[in-house]
Every structure is written in structure tokens, then in C-alpha cells.
C-alpha positions in Angstrom: 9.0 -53.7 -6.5 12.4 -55.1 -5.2 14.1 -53.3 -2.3 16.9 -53.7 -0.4 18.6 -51.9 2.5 22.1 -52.0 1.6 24.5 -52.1 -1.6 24.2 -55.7 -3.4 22.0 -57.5 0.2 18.6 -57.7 -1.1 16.6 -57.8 1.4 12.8 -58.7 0.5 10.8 -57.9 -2.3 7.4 -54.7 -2.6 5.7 -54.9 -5.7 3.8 -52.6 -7.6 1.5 -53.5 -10.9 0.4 -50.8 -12.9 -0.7 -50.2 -16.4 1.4 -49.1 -19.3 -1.0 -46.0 -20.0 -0.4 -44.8 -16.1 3.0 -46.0 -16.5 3.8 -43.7 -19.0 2.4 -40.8 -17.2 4.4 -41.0 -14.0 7.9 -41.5 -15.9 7.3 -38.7 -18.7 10.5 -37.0 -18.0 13.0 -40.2 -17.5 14.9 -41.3 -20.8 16.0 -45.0 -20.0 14.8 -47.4 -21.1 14.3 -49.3 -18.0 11.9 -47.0 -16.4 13.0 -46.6 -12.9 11.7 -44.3 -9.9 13.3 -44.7 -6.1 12.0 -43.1 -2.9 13.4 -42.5 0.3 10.8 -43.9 2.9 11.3 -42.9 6.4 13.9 -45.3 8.2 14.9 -47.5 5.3 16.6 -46.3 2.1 15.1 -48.2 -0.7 15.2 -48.8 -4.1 12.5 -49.8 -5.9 11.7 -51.4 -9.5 8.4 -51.2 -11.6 7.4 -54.0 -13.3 5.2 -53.6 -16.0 2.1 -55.4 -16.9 0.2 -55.3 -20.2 -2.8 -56.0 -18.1 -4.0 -56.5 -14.5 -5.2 -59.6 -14.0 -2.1 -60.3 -11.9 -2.5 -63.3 -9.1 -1.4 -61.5 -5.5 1.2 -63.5 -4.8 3.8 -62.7 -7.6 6.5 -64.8 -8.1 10.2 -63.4 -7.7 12.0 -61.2 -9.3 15.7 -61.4 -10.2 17.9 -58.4 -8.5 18.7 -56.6 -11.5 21.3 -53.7 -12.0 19.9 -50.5 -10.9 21.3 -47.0 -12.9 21.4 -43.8 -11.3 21.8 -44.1 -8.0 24.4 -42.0 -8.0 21.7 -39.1 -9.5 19.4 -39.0 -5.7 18.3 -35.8 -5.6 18.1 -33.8 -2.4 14.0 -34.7 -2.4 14.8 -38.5 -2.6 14.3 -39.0 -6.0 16.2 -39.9 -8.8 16.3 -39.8 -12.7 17.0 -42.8 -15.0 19.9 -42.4 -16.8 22.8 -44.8 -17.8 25.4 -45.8 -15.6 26.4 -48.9 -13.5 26.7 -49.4 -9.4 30.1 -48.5 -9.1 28.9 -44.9 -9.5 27.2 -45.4 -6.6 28.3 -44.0 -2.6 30.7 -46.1 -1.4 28.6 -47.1 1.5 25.8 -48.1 -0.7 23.4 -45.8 1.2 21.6 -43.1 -0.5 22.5 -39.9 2.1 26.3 -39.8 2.2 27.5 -40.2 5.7 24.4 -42.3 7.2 26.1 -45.6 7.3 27.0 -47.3 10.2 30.7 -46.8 10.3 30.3 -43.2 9.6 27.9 -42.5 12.2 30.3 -44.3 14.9 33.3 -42.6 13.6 31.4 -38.9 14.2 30.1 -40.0 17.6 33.3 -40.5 18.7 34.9 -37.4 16.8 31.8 -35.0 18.7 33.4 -33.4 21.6 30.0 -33.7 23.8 30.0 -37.5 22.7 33.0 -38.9 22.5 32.8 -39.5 26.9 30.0 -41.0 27.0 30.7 -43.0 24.3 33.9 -44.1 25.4 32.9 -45.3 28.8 29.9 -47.1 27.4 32.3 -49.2 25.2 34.6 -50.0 27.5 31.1 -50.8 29.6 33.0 -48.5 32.3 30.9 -47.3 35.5 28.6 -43.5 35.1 31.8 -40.9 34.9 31.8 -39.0 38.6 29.9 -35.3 38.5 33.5 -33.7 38.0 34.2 -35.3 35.1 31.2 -33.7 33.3 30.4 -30.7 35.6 32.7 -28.9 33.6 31.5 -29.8 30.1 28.9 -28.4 28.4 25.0 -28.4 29.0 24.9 -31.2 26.5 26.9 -33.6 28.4 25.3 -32.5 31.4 22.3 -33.8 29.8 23.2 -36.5 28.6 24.8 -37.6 31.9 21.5 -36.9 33.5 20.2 -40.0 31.3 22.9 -42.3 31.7 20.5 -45.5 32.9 19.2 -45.1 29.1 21.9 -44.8 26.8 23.3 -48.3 24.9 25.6 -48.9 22.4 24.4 -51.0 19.4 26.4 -52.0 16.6 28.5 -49.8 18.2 26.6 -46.7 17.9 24.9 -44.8 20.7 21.3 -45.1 21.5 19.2 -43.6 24.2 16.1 -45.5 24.9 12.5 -43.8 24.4 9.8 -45.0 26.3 6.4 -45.2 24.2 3.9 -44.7 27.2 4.9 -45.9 31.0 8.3 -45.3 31.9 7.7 -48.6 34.6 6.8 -50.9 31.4 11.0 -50.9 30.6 10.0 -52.9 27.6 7.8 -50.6 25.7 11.0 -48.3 24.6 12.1 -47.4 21.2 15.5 -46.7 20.7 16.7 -42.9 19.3 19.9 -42.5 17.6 22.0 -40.0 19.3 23.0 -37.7 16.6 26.0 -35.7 16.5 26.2 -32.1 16.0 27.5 -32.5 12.0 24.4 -34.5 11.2 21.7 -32.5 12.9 21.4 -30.8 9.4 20.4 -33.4 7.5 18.0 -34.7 10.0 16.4 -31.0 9.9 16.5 -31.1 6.6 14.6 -34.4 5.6 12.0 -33.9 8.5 10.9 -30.6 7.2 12.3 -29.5 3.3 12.0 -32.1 1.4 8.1 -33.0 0.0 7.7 -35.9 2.5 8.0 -33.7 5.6 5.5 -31.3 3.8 6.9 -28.1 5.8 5.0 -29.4 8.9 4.8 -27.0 12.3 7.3 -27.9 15.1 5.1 -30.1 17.2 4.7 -32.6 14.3 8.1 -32.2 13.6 9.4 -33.4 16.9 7.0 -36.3 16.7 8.4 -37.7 13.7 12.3 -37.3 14.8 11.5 -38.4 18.1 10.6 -41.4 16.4 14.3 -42.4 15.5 16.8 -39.6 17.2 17.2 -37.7 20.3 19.9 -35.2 20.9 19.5 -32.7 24.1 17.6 -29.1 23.9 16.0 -31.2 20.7 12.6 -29.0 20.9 14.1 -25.6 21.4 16.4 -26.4 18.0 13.6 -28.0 16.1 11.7 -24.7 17.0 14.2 -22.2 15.6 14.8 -24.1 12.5 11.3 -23.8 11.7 11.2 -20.4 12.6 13.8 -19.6 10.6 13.0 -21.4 7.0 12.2 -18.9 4.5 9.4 -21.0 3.1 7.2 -21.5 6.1 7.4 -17.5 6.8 6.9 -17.1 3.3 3.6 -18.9 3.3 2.0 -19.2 6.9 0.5 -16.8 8.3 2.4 -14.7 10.3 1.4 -12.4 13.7 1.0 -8.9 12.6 0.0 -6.3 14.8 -1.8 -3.0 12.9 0.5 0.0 13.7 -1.1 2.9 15.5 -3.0 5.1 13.3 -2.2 8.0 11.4 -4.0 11.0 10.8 -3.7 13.8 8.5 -6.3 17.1 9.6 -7.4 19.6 6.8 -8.8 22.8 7.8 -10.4 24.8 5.0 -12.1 23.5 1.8 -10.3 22.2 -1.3 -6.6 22.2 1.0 -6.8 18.4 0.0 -8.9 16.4 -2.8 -8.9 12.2 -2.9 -9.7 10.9 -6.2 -9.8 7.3 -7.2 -11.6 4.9 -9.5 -15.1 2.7 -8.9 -15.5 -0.2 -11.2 -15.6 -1.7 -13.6 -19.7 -1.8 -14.0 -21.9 -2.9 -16.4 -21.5 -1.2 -19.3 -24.1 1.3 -19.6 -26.4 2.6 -22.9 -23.9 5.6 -22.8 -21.1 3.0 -22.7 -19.8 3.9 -19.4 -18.1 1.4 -17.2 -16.5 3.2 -14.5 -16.9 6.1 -11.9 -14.3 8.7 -10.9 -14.5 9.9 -7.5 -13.2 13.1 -6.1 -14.0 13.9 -2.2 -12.8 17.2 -0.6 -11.2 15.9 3.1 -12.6 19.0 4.9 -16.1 19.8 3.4 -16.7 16.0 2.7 -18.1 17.2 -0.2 -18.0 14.3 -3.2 -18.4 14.4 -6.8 -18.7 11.3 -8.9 -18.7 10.8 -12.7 -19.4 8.4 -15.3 -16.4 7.6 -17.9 -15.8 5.1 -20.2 -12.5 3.6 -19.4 -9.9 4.9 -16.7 -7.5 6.2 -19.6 -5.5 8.7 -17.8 -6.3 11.4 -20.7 -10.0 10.3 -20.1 -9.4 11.4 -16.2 -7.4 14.5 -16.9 -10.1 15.8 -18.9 -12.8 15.0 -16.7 -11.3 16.5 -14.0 -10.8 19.6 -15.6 -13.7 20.4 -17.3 -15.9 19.1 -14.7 -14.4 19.3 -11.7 -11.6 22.2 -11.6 -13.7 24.2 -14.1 -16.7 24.1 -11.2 -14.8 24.9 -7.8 -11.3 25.3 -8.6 -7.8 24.2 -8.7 -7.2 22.3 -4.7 -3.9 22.4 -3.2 -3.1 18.4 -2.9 -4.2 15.4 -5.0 -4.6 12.4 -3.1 -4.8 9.1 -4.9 -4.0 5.4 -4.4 -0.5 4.1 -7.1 -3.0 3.4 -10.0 -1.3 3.6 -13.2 -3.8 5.9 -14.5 -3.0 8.7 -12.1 0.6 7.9 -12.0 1.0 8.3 -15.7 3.2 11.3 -16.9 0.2 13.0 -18.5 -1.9 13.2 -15.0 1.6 14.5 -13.5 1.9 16.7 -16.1 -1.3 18.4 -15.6 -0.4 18.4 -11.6 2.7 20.2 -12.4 1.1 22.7 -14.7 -1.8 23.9 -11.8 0.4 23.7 -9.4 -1.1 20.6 -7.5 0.9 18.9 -5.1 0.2 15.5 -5.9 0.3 12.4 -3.3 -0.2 9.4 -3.5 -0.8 6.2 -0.6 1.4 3.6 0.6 1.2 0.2 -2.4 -1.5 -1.7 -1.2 -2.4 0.1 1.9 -5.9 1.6 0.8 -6.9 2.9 4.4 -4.6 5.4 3.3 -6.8 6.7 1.1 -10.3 6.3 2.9 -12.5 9.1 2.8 -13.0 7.9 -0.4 -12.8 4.4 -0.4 -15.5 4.2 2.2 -17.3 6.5 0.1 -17.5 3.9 -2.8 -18.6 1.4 -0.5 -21.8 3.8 0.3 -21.9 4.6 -3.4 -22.3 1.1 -4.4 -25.1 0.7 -2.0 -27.5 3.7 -2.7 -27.1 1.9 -6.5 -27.6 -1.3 -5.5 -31.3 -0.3 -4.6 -32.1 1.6 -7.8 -30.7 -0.6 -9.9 -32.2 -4.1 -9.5 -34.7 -3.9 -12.3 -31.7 -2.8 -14.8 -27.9 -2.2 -14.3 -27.4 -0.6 -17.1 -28.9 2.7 -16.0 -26.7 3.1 -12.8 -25.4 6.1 -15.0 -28.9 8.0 -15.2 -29.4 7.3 -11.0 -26.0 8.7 -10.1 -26.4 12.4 -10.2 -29.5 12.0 -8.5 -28.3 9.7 -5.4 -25.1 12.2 -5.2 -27.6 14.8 -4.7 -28.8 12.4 -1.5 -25.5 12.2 -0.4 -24.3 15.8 -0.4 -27.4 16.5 1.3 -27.4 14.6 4.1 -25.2 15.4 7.6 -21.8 14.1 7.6 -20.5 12.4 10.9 -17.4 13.7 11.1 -18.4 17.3 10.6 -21.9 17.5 11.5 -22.9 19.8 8.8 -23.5 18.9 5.7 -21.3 18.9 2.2 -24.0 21.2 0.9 -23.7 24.0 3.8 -19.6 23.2 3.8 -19.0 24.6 0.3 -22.1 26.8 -0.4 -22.8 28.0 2.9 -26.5 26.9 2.6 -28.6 24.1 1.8 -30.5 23.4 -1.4 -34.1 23.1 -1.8 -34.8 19.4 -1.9 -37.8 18.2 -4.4 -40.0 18.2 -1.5 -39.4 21.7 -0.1 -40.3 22.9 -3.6 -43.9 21.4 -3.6 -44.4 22.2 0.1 -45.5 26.2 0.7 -43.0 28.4 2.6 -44.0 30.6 5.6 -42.3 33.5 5.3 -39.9 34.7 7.5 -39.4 37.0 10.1 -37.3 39.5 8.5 -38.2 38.3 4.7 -38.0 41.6 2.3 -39.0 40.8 -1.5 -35.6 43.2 -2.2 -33.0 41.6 -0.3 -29.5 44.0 -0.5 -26.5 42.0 -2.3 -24.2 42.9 0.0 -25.8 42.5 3.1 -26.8 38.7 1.9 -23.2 38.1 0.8 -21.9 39.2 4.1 -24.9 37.2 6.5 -23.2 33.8 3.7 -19.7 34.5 4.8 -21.2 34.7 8.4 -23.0 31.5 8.3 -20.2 29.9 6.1 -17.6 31.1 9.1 -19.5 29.8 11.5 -19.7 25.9 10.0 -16.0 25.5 9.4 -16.0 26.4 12.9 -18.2 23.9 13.9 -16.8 21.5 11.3 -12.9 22.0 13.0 -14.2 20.9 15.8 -16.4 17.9 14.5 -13.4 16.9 12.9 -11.2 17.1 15.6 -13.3 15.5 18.0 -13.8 12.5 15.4 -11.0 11.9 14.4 -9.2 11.7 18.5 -12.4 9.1 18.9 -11.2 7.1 15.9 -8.0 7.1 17.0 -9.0 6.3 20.2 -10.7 3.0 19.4 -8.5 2.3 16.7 -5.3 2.0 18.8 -6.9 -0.1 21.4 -5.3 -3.0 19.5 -2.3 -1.5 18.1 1.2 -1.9 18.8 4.0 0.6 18.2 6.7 -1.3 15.9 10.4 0.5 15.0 12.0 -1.1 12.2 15.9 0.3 11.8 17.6 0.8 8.6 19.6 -1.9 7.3 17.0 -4.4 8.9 16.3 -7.4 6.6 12.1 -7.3 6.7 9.6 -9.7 4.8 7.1 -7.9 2.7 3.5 -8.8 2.4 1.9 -8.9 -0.9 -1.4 -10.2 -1.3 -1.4 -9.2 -5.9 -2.5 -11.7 -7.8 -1.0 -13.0 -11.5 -2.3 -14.1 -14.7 -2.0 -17.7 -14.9 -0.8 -18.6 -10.9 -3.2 -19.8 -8.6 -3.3 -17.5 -5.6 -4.4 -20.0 -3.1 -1.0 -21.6 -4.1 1.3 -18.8 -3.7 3.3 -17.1 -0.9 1.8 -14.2 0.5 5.6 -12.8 1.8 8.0 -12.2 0.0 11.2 -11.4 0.4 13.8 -10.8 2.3 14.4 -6.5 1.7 15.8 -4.3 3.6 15.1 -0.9 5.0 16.6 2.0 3.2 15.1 4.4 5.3 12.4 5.7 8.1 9.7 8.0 6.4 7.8 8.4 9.7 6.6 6.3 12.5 4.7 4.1 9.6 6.2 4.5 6.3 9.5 2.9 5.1 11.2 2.8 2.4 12.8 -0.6 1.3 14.6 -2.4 -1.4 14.6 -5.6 -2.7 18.1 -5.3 -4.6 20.9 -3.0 -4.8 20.3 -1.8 -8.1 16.7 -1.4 -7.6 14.8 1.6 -6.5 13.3 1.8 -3.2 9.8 2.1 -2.8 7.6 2.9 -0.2 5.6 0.8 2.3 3.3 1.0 5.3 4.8 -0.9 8.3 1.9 -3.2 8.6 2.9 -5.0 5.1 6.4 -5.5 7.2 7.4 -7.9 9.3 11.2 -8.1 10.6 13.0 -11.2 8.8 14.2 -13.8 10.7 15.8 -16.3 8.4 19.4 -18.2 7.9 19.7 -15.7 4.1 20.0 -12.1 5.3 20.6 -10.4 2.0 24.2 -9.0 2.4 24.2 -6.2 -0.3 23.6 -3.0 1.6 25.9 -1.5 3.7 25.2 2.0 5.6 27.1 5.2 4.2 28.2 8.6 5.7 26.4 11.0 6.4 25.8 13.2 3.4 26.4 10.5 0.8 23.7 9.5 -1.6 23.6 6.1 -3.3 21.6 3.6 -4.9 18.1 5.7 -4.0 19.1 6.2 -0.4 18.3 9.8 0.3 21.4 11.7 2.6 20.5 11.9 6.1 19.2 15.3 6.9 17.7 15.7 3.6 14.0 17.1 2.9 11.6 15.2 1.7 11.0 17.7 -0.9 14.6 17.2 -2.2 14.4 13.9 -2.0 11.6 13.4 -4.4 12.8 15.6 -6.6 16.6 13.9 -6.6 14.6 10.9 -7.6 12.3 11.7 -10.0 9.3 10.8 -7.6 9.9 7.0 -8.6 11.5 5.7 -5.2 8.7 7.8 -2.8 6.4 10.6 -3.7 3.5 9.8 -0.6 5.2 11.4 1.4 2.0 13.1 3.0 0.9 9.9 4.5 1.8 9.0 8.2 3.6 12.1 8.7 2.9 13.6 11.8 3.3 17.6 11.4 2.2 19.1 8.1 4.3 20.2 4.7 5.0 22.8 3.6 2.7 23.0 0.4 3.8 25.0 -2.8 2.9 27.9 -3.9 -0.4 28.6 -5.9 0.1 30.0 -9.1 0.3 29.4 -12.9 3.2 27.4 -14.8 5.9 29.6 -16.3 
């Protein structure tokens, strides 16, 4: 390869040898015929040519190459890269160099046009004496700085240098010097130490390294800092500090006042040819159903539901479920609508609102894990009979269990079948109906009551321990926020894709957890827990919303002082319909009854 470091003075000579087969494969998208490729290296600009060998047995010492006429220079991209296409030097910059404005004469000319430069400059050039304190005490911090360091600034070529000392200060000739840049260039350096592929997005620290390397300019580490802080990519993809929001409770207080349903699976297909098991779990009794279906069709869940499940115990009063599209389909909020169900749903990606019954599943999986090692394609067969375990075992959070919650007694296990029965104190062979229904109701009363309290008691310790590490965050409306989302797509490689995206903004405050945001004006909101946000802090707020009146409604924004009730109903339910999650007091629920 043949380089040089300015227009028309070649200065030495690289060169590269490399097959025609490899060749080919690094210039598949340049159209010249003179297959060319240039990169920007670090201090020098260079241009390089390829020569190409039919084979390698090249001696190392080649002979030299004639300077020959190098197109599309004037086609550098921002990456330091260009394309080969046809054209002749005179299209190139002026100065010859391959970032406008970093030739000498422009770099002297914008030292002496910077208003914190042009001083020092001055007297350095006129090889004047250090300018008196009063001269500078006014001035800003940068001269002040500057000033500070005048036994190390030199003029070279006519540009300012300050020297940087490599390890002793008292060795004065172990120094490097760093070009003083002015504030109109400070861009460029930012942006070729840390956006283009050869800075690789690096952290500040290896940032400052680098640039310390070949410029200086005063409170360098402090700007280095905030540029990195702000770049859109580096939030987008690192990792950034998010602290869990304090936790949110919702208490139930009588059996079937709220049901969570969701989907386990997919299994192995079973000899019935079932592949997946829907859950429903009663928040107060604990009490759990799960059944084996074929597919999660919503029509295959609707009917389930209703023939096993409602048919059994009866319509409950709220439907909790995660934003799966089988339960957000219009036939499952059809059949909500027609019993009267008040239908929830939690936050997108956020399943700790729903986890009664995702811990559940986690339990389920495990009492199948053990029956199942032999063959997994009879976990079908062993679920009823491990469910029967489960709802007849104590529940920690209510200390009773399921079984006694919704029957007001426990069933015989297998074992208290074979095993003879003394007989009781007050045992009569003709017990009275009525006086057994009454001593139920009795013994049913007095388990909710100690359930209530369980409950209550469990849920302030979980709270408790939970918020040990959790810190309260406000986000305001109109506040551009990043957005974590961990989803994955067909055909993109995870491990190579942003986890944030973004920026939004915040529409409006649910609750102490929930907001609603929106990515574009003419989108609709939707709704998300605040630990998936993170406030933006980037040089791209989006600009689009503006706050309204009070009393106005646009673009999915609900009026302020509206009900949450009328606001999912002015919306369809599209922009927020979980409404029930991280609210602190409880809603109003509606009316129990059959459809007109």
C-alpha cells in the first residue's frame, strides 16, 4: 500500500498482498475498476492502494510503486471509509486532508478566532512574557486554566501545543505534545474517539486515554464524561443502573373477588395431543385449577374456562392476565363483557405483576418434573393428581389450605380412606342438614378470618423485605424516558441488539408505578411499569408532544381529572386497560349481572 500524509507529497510506502479470491470478498460492493479501500488511522490520514497478486510467493521487500491517481476521495464517509467510484483529485478538499478543517492553516486560523485562545496565543507568538493575573482574572475558567499552565504551552508550526508528560514531570524530555483544540473542533474530536467503528463506543476512561494522546483542552474529563453520557447508543446498549421501584400490592378479601389465569408451555405433546396448561388461581383462597389444552387458541381458552372452570364455582369479579394475545383477543373480551368480568391485565413485560400465578407454574413444573422422568408424555395423566397435592397442602400466605378456603373443609386424602376412623365425640349416624350447613358456614367464617389476617401479615412482610432495596422514582409528564425491552425477533441475534429503546415520552402518571408513554404522536400510548423506564438523557429529545389544557383530549392523552373508567372506555382499552395494577386504593368494580 502507498500512503501519504498530504495532497500530491507521498510520503513512504505500506503494502499489503493478498489473494484475488480474498480480494474479491472485501471489495464486493465497490464498482471501479481499480479496487480501492482508505482508512483513517489514528494521527495520520492515509490513503492506501491494494496491489493485487495472482499468487503469494511475494519476496518481503517489494519494489516501489508508482503514485498513481486516487478516485474518490472526495466520497470519505463519516466512518473513514470510502467507495470507489470515478472521479479525479481535484474533487478532492482543498487542503488535501480527509476531515475538512484539520489542516494546519485551519487549525491556526480557529485558535486565534477562539475567544479563550486567541491571548494566549497572541503573546506566545509575539514570545511576549506570562500576561499579569488581571489580564485573565476576568476571563473565563478556561483561560484561567490555561494561564495556570503557561510554562507548558509552545507554538509549533504556529499552532498551540501544551506539553504532556508521559511519567515524571522532572524527566522534561519524556513529554508528548497535545494540540490545544478550539471549542469548534471539540466535536469532531468527540466524534472520531467514540462514533465511528475505530473508537468502538469505548467508556470515558479509555476515551480520555486515547485523546489525551494528541489534544488537551481544560475541564477535558468532565466533557468527555457527558458526551458519553449522553450518546444514544451507549444508553441504548450498556447496561444502565436501575433501581426496582417499591412494591405494589393489591389485597382481596373474599373468594373468587379476583382470578389470575395464564398459560404454561409449550410441553411435549402428549398421547391426548395436549401441549399446554391453562392456569387459573383465586388471589384469596389460593385455590388453583390447571388444565390440559391443545393449543392456546383463544376460542380453545374461552371454552375451557367456561365449561370447566365458571360452570364449577362460578362467574369471579376480575380476570387477571399477562398481554398475551390469546386473552387479549376480541372473542376472550367478548365473553368478559357478556358475564360481566372486569378484565385486567399486567404491565408489557412486567410478569411480577401477575405472580400468584407465575410462581405457581414454577411449582407446577416441579411436582412434574418428578413424575415424569420415565415418560413426558403423560404429564397430562399426573396433573389432576399433583393438583390434588397442591390444593391440599397449607398455603403460606393464608395458612389454611385451598381445600378449607373454598369448601370449608378438607378432603379425605387416599390414606385417610384406608386408615379406620375413631369416631367422634358428638358423631350421630343422622346428622341434621341444617345444623351441618350452619357449623360449614361457621368454620368457613372463621378461616377467611384467619386467612385476612395471614394475608395481611404476608403481604406487609413481603413488602417489608422487598423495599429494603428499592427506591422511590417520579417520572413527570412530558419527560423524554428510555424504555427497556428485553423481546426477541426472528432472524436478529439478541446478544447483538439494544436492550433500550427509545427515546418516549410520558403521557401520563397511572399511579406511583405505572405510566403511560408514547413513542410517536400518532401512536397510541401504552402502558409500562416504571422499572422498564429510565429518564433519557441524550442530545435528541423527541420534540413532538407538547402539554394541553386542562380538559382537552388528544392523541390518546386522557383529560386531567378524568376516571380511569372513562378513559378506557374513550379508548377502546387499546392505550391502558391494567389499570388494577400498582394502584394503591381499590376500584370500583361493576355490577354483577347478565348482558342485556
Amino acid at each position: 500500500m502507498q500512503y501519504q500524509s498530504g495532497w500530491n507529497t507521498w510520503t513512504g510506502f505500506l503494502t499489503k498482498e493478498i489473494s484475488k479470491v480474498n480480494y474479491q470478498r472485501m471489495v464486493l460492493h465497490t464498482i471501479h475498476n481499480q479496487e480501492i479501500q482508505c482508512w483513517i488511522g489514528g494521527k495520520a490520514n492515509m490513503i492506501c492502494r491494494v496491489e493485487i497478486k495472482d499468487n503469494m510467493t511475494i519476496p518481503p521487500m517489494t519494489s516501489t510503486m508508482m503514485p498513481v491517481e486516487i478516485p474518490g476521495v472526495n466520497h470519505l464517509t463519516e466512518y473513514g471509509l470510502i467507495e470507489s467510484q470515478t472521479g479525479n483529485q481535484s474533487s478532492a478538499t482543498s487542503s488535501g486532508y480527509c476531515i475538512d478543517g484539520w489542516d494546519p492553516d485551519s487549525i491556526r486560523q480557529c485558535q486565534l478566532e477562539d475567544p479563550d485562545m486567541s491571548l494566549i496565543v497572541t503573546y506566545l507568538q509575539e514570545k511576549k512574557n506570562k500576561p499579569d493575573w488581571d489580564q485573565v482574572s476576568k476571563g473565563t475558567s478556561f483561560q484561567k486554566t490555561i494561564w495556570r499552565q503557561w510554562d507548558r504551552l509552545t507554538i509549533n508550526n504556529g499552532m498551540l501545543y501544551r506539553k504532556f508528560y508521559c511519567s515524571d514531570k522532572d524527566d522534561v524530555d519524556n513529554f508528548k505534545l497535545q494540540l490545544l483544540v478550539p471549542k469548534s473542533h471539540q466535536k469532531t474530536v468527540f466524534k472520531y474517539f467514540h462514533d465511528v467503528p475505530s473508537a468502538g463506543h469505548l467508556g470515558p476512561d479509555k476515551m480520555l486515554s486515547r485523546i489525551q494522546q494528541l489534544f488537551y483542552w481544560p475541564a477535558m474529563k468532565s466533557s468527555i464524561t457527558r458526551y458519553c453520557k449522553e450518546c444514544d447508543q451507549c444508553a441504548a446498549r450498556k447496561s444502565l443502573k436501575r433501581n426496582k421501584a417499591p412494591l405494589g400490592q393489591y389485597l382481596v378479601v373474599e373468594p373468587m373477588e379476583r382470578v389470575a389465569i395464564d398459560i404454561l408451555g409449550p410441553l411435549p405433546l402428549t398421547k391426548r395431543q395436549n401441549r399446554y396448561v391453562l392456569v387459573l388461581c383465586d388471589c384469596f383462597s389460593k385455590w388453583t385449577e390447571a388444565y390440559a389444552i391443545p393449543d392456546q387458541e383463544s376460542l380453545t381458552i374461552a371454552r375451557t374456562i367456561v365449561n370447566e372452570f365458571i360452570c364449577r364455582f362460578g362467574s369471579p369479579l376480575q380476570l387477571h392476565s399477562d398481554q398475551g394475545r390469546s386473552f387479549e383477543a376480541k372473542l376472550f373480551q367478548d365473553l368478559c363483557d357478556l358475564l360481566k368480568i372486569d378484565k385486567t391485565r399486567s404491565t408489557s413485560q412486567h410478569p411480577q405483576s401477575n405472580g400468584s400465578v407465575e410462581r405457581f407454574n414454577r411449582t407446577l413444573l416441579s411436582m412434574l418434573t418428578f413424575y415424569c422422568q420415565n415418560d413426558q408424555r403423560n404429564w397430562d395423566e399426573i396433573l389432576p393428581q399433583v393438583m390434588m397435592a397442591y390444593r391440599s397442602s397449607v398455603h403460606a400466605s393464608t395458612g389454611q389450605t385451598p381445600n378449607m378456603m373454598m369448601f370449608g373443609r378438607n378432603i379425605f386424602l387416599p390414606m385417610e380412606a384406608v386408615i379406620p376412623r375413631p369416631d367422634g365425640p358428638n358423631e350421630s349416624t343422622s346428622p341434621e342438614t341444617d345444623k351441618y350447613v350452619n357449623e360449614l358456614q361457621d368454620a368457613m367464617s372463621k378461616s377467611h378470618v384467619l386467612a385476612r389476617k395471614h394475608l395481611k401479615q404476608n403481604s406487609e412482610y413481603q413488602k417489608r423485605h422487598y423495599d429494603l432495596k428499592a427506591v422511590k422514582r417520579e417520572l413527570q409528564v412530558g419527560q423524554a424516558v428510555w424504555l427497556y425491552d428485553a423481546s426477541k425477533k426472528k432472524g436478529i441475534c439478541h446478544k447483538l441488539t439494544s436492550k433500550w429503546k427509545g427515546p418516549y415520552v410520558v403521557t401520563r402518571k397511572i399511579d406511583d408505578i405505572t405510566y403511560l408513554v408514547k413513542g410517536q404522536k400518532k401512536q397510541p400510548g401504552k402502558v409500562y411499569h416504571i422499572d422498564r423506564l429510565l429518564p433519557y438523557q441524550g442530545r435528541n429529545p423527541p420534540t413532538w408532544f407538547s402539554s394541553r389544557k386542562t380538559g382537552e383530549s388528544h392523541d390518546g392523552i386522557p383529560r386531567v381529572g378524568s376516571t380511569l373508567e372513562e378513559y378506557v372506555r374513550e379508548t377502546n382499552g387499546h392505550c391502558f386497560s391494567g389499570h388494577i395494577i400498582g394502584c394503591k386504593g381499590r376500584m370500583n368494580l361493576p355490577a354483577r349481572g347478565m348482558a342485556d
